[in-house]
C-alpha positions, 0 to 999 in steps of 0.5 A: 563243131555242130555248125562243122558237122552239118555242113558236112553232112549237107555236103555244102561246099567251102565258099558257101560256108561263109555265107552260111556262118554269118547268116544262119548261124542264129538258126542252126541250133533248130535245124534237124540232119532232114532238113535240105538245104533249101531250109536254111533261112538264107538272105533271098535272092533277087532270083528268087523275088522273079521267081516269085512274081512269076509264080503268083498266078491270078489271085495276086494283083499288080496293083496300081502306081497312082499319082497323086496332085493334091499331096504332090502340092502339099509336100513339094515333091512329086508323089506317087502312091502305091496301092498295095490296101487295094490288094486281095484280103486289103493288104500286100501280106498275101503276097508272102503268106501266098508264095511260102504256102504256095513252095509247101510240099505235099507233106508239109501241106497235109500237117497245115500251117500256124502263124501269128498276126494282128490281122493283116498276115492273118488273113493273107496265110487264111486266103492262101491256106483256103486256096489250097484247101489246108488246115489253118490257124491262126494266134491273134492278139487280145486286142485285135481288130474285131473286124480283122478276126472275123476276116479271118475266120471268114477265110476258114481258118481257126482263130486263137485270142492269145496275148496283148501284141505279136511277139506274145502271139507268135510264142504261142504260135510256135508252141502249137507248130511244135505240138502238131507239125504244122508249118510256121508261117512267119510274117516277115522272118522267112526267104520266102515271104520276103522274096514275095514282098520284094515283088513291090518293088520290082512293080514300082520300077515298071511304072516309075523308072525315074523314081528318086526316093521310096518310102514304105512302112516297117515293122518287123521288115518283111517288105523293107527287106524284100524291096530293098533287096529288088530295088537296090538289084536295079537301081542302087542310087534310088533311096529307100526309106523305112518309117516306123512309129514312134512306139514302137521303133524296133528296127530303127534302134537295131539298125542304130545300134548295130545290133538287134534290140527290143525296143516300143510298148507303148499304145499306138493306132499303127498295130501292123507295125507294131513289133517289139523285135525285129526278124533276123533275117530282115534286120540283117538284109535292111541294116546292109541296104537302108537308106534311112529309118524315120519316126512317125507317132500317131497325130501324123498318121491320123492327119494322113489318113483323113487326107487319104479319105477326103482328097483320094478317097482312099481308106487306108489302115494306120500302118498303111499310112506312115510312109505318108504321114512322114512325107505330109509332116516333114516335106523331105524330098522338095522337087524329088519324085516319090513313092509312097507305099501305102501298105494295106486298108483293114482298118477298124470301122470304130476307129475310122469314126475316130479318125475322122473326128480327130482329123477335122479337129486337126485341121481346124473345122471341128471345134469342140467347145465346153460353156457355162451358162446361167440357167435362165432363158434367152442366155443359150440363144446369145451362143447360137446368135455368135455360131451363126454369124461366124457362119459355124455349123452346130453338129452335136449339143449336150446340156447338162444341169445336174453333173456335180461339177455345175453350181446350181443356177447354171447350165454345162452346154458342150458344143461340137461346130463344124467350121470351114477351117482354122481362120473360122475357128478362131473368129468365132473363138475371139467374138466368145471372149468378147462378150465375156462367155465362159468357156473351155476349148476342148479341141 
């Protein structure tokens, strides 16, 4: 009866109103008889994704389709990757947060804008709002990025610590949208943004016509949506494939099941992907249009990021990497041209350090090794002569005589070596048994 009554009030006509029944209805509850119909959270349109192109003005790059031999080689199909980390603030969630901000009214500008991020969001609505000289604030999680909060506060805009993941800081956001009238700006759930979002895959299509199959990073499906809605628009037959990680898979158990389902919690280093609950909106446009949803855990990704560093030189956060990590580790397009999108580059400094450590401990040139030793002379010398005949590299040394855990008259010595690879590694390990050395491979 409600729904009745506003389409009636908003004089929508008949053949409309279908479309407004089975794509609104899970927001028709908050829309007010003000309202025009322009508010309504229909599906975006591809119109409206040229339309957003067109209005992007300088600030939003086109950024580079950049072919890549070395991953090509690697997975056994021809890749591409799109550089959306070299995008303005280091992310393609500008190009949303821009456009939405951009289609504010004058009214709605005086009143500032909200939104909820763990970084990447944040920092794109902070950009835009300084653009247009409005109030901005923006709820973050707890444990969020240092290095993201401080961009973002840096932009300009008021940084509030509130929750442990998005869907926590997101109710917070929409508490203070209702206390103060700013606008919510959503990351991904919104026509606008995904319209902006969808631009990426209309540039994809402009450098590679050919393109077989696309692989981008979902999270709560802002950019799937948007692509998917472009790429689908011009080529049908091209497929489109969602990676998520396998923490939290929200959108590939709500496209399983039909139905839109919470779903991840668990620690992962992916956390601008990391939403429990899809969008509405994005889940209805992505489960129509999806080609296929896979699962990446964060092993894959740190192997694609330390790959992106020292082959492309190309630092790239843990969510702008999955759609890689997924190509590197499962090979599922041999003799396909691909595209990879590679979603943003804000990554921590700290955990970088980690990725690279973890990344050569992966591939076998970083061996950590835990021996224990008499404590007597000449007995570490007989360690360092096996290290420097298997031609290994000694980059850290920690002795240690006096943890609880070493009897006396023996010395714990932790060994970190860089070798030239896994074949090295295992040489150097086989000549330590040999000679009846005590030790514990700790990588």
């Amino acid at each position: 009866m409600f729904l009745t009554i506003i389409f009636d009030y908003l004089a929508i006509p008949d053949n409309l109103r279908i479309k407004f029944d089975q794509r609104c209805k899970f927001c028709i509850e908050e829309v007010k008889y003000s309202k025009s119909i322009a508010s309504f959270p229909m599906d975006p349109s591809y119109d409206d994704i040229l339309a957003a192109n067109s209005l992007r003005g300088h600030e939003i790059r086109k950024t580079p389709l950049i072919h890549s031999p070395t991953f090509s080689e690697m997975t056994g199909s021809d890749i591409y990757l799109k550089a959306e980390f070299q995008q303005k603030t280091g992310s393609f969630k500008i190009r949303g947060a821009y456009f939405k901000i951009k289609s504010l009214s004058n009214e709605e500008k005086k009143h500032g804008v909200v939104a909820a991020s763990a970084g990447n969001h944040a920092q794109g609505v902070a950009f835009a709002s300084a653009l247009e000289k409005i109030p901005c604030t923006i709820v973050m999680p707890k444990n969020a990025s240092p290095a993201k909060v401080a961009a973002t506060r840096g932009y300009g805009a008021k940084v509030i610590l509130e929750g442990v993941n998005y869907d926590e800081s997101s109710s917070k956001a929409k508490e203070i949208a209702k206390e103060t009238g700013a606008t919510m700006i959503h990351a991904f759930d919104d026509p606008q943004v995904i319209a902006a979002q969808g631009v990426i895959g209309l540039e994809i299509l402009e450098d590679l016509k050919d393109v077989d199959e696309i692989y981008l990073p979902i999270g709560g499906g802002g950019l799937a949506a948007g692509a998917l809605i472009a790429i689908k628009e011009k080529n049908p037959q091209i497929k489109v494939i969602g990676v998520q990680s396998k923490s939290f898979p929200a959108m590939y158990d709500s496209v399983k099941q039909g139905s839109i389902t919470a779903s991840g919690g668990e620690r992962t280093i992916a956390d601008g992907i990391s939403v429990k609950v899809p969008g509405q909106l994005t889940f209805s446009i992505i489960k129509e249009l999806i080609d296929e949803i896979v699962l990446v855990d964060d092993v894959e990704i740190t192997k694609a990021m330390f790959l992106l560093m020292e082959r492309m030189k190309f630092v790239v956060e843990p969510a702008g990497a999955a759609s890689l990590a997924y190509l590197i580790s499962k090979k599922p397009s041999i003799g396909k041209k691909v595209v990879a999108v590679l979603a943003g580059g804000n990554v921590d400094m700290y955990l970088l350090g980690q990725i690279v450590d973890k990344g050569l401990a992966a591939m076998g040139r970083l061996l950590k090794l835990s021996i224990m030793l008499p404590d007597r002379p000449g007995a570490f010398k007989e360690i360092v002569d096996e290290i420097t005949l298997a031609n290994a590299n000694i980059v850290e040394v920690v002795h240690d005589r006096l943890s609880s855990a070493i009897n006396a008259g023996s010395a714990g010595v932790t060994l970190s070596l860089e070798t030239q690879g896994r074949e090295q590694a295992q040489s150097l390990i086989d000549a330590l048994k040999e000679k009846n050395i005590q030790f514990t491979l700790l990588t």
